[in-house]
N, C-alpha and C positions, 0 to 999 in steps of 0.2 A: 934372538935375531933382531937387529936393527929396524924400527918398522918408520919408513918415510913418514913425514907428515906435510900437511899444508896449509896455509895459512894466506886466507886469501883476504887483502884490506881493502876494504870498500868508503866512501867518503858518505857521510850521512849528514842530513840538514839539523837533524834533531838524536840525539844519542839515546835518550829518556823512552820517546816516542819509538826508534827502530827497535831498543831492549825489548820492550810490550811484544810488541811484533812477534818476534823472533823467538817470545816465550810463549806465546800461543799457538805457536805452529809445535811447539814441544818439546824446543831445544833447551839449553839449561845457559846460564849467564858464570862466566869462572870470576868470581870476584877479585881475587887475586892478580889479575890481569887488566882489571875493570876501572878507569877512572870518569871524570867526569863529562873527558873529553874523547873516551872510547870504551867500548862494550867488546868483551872476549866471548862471543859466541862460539859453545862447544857444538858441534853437530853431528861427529862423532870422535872415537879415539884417535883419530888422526886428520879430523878436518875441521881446521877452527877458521870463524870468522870475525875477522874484528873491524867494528863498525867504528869510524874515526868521524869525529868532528871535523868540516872541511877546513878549520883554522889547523888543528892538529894533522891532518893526511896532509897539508902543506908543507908541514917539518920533512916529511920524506920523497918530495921531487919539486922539479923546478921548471917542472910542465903544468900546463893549464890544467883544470880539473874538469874532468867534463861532467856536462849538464846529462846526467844520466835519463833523468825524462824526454828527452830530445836527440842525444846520441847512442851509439850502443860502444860500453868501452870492452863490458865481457860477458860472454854466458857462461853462467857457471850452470853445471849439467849434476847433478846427485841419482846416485841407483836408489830404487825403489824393489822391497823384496816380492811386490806382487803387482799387478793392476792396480786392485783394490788401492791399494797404498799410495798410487798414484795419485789415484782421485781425492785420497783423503789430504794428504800434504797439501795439492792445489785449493783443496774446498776449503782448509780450516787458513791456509793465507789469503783469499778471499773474503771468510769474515772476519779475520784482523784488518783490513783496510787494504790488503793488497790487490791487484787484479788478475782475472785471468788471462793467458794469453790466447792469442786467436784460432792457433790449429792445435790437434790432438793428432798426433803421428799414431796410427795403428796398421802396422806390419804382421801382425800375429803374433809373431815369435819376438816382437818388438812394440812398448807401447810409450808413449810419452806423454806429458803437456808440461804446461809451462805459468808461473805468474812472477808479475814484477811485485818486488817490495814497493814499501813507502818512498823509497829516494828513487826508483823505476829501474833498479839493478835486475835483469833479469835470470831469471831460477829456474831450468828446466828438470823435469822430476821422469827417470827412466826406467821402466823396467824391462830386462831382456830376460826368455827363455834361459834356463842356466842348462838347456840340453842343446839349444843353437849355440851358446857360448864355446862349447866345451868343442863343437864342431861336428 
């Protein structure tokens, strides 16, 4: 069966610099996809990110690039299969250079938080009950 994928392109200041990053948080780099002026980050079997050079993310639109430290253009949201896991993704982007964000949503049955990368692309990290899920 066909399974979606997605492929989310974000603009980065430093391609070298966001790779590091994004391998300490645990993710893996697809080389094949990989040049000098962009990083194939796998983060799972159907969600890649690819960190673009802002001279290169300019090749695909012919809108402004916004200043992701300063604007917000997306949150990207990823499940987390526990709390725990929550914390850990935010903690270890943290000591890569990234920061945390300001609130921690805790619902019970729902937990979140959040850190921006090196370029300030915001990451929110979720995990939900899979017995509230189900309904």
């Amino acid at each position: 069966m066909y399974q979606q994928m997605i492929f989310v392109n974000l603009a980065t200041d430093d391609v070298e610099t966001s790779k590091k990053f994004f391998t300490e948080l645990g993710y893996t780099i697809n080389p094949q996809f990989s040049t000098d002026d962009c990083a194939c980050v796998v983060i799972s079997d159907t969600i890649i990110a690819m960190l673009l050079s802002k001279q290169h993310y300019a090749t695909f639109t012919k809108k402004e690039i916004a200043d992701s430290t300063r604007t917000s253009e997306v949150l990207i949201c990823l499940s987390a299969e526990s709390r725990e896991k929550v914390d850990e993704l935010v903690g270890k982007a943290v000591a890569a250079g990234g920061s945390a964000g300001e609130l921690t949503q805790d619902l019970g049955f729902m937990y979140g938080r959040s850190f921006d990368d090196l370029d300030g692309h915001t990451w929110e990290v979720v995990w939900m009950d899979p017995a509230a899920v189900q309904g």
